[in-house]
N, C-alpha and C positions, 0 to 999 in steps of 0.2 A: 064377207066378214064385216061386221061392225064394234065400233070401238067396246059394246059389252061383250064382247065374247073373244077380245085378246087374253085377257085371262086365263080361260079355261084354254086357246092355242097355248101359252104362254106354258101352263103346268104338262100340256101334252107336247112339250119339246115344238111345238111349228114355230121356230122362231123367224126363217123364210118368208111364212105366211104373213108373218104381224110385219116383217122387211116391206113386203110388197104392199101390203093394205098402207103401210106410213109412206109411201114413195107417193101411191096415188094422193093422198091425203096429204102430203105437201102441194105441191103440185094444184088441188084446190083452193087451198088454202094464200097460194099465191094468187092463182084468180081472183078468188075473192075480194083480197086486198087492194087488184087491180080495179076492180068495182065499185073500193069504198073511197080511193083514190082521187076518181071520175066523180062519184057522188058529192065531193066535198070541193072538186074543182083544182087540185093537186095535177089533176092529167085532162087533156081533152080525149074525146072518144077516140080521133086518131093515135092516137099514144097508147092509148089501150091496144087498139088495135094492131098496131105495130108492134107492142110487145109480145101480144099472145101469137103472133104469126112469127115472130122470133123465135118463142118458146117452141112451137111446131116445127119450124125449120132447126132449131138446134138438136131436138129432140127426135129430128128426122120420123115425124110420126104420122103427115100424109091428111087422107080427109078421115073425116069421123073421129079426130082424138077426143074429141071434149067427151066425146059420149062414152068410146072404149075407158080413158082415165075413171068416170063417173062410174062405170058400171064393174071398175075394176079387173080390166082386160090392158092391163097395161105394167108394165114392170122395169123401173126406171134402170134398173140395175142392167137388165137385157139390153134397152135401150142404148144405153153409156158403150158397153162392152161391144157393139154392133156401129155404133157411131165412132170411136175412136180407136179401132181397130185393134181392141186389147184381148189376148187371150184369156179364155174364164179356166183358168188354174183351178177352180174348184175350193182353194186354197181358205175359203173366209169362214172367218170363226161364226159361232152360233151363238153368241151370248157373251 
């Protein structure tokens, strides 16, 4: 999915779909920042690094995340629910 075509998910009820597409897309969006960070001299690369293997280890997401996130093979929701040993009630609204 990309951001032109939450819409047309949006009118066809995926509202799951546009969930998981904004999870990964956070989740970049904090890299990113980690980046602009570093660029400006706010972090050293150790710090970045630190944090993005924090992010990994909290996320409990092993080798290849940045690529699975990127390629949107990743579902923060699942993630959360598997990491903190919560049961998925199924219970969450859609909208």
């Amino acid at each position: 999915m990309s951001g032109a075509e939450v819409e047309k998910y949006y009118r066809d009820g995926q509202i799951r779909e546009i969930a998981r597409y904004c999870e990964s897309d956070v989740i970049n969006t904090y890299r990113v920042w980690l980046r602009y960070e570093l660029f400006v001299g706010r972090l050293t690369e150790a710090e970045v690094q630190a944090s993005e293997a924090y992010l990994s280890d909290f996320l409990g997401l092993g080798r290849n995340w940045t690529r699975r996130i990127a390629m949107g093979r990743f579902s923060a929701r699942e993630t959360f629910i598997r990491r903190f040993d919560i049961a998925d009630s199924g219970s969450e609204a859609d909208g």
